[in-house]
C-alpha positions as CSV (number, residue, x, y, z in Angstrom):
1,X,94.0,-122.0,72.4
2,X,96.5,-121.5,69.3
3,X,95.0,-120.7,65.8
4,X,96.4,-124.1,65.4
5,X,93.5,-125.7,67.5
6,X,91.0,-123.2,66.4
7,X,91.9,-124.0,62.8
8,X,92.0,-128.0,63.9
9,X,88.7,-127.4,65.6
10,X,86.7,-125.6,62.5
11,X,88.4,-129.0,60.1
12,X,86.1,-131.3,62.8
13,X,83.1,-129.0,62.6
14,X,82.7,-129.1,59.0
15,X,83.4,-132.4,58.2
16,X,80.6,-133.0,61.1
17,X,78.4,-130.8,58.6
18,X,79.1,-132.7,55.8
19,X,78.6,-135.8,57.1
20,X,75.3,-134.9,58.4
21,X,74.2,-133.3,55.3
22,X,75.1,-136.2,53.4
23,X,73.1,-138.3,55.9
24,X,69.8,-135.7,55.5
25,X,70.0,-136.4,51.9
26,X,70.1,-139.4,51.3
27,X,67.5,-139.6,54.1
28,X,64.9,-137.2,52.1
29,X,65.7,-139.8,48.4
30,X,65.1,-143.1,51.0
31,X,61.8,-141.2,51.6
32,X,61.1,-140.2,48.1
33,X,61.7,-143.3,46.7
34,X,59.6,-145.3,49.3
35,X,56.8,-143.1,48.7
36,X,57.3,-143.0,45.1
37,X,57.0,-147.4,45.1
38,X,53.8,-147.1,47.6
39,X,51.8,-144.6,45.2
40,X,53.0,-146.8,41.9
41,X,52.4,-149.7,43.7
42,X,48.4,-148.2,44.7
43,X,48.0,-147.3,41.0
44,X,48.1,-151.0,39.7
C-alpha cells in the first residue's frame, strides 16, 4: 500500500468516527429528553 492509500484509508476511518459520534449523541439527548417529558409528565 502507498501512503496515498494509508492516508485515503485514515480520511474513511475518521469520518466513520464522526459519524458515529454524532449518532451516540444525539442518541444520549433523544434519551434525555424522553425521560425528561416522562418525569414532567409524572409530576402533573
Amino acid at each position: 500500500m502507498t501512503p496515498d492509500d494509508q492516508e485515503l484509508i485514515r480520511q474513511r476511518q475518521k469520518s466513520r468516527a464522526i459519524v458515529m459520534a454524532l449518532l451516540l449523541g444525539a442518541m444520549v439527548v433523544l434519551i434525555f429528553a424522553v425521560s425528561w417529558a416522562k418525569i414532567k409528565a409524572g409530576h402533573h
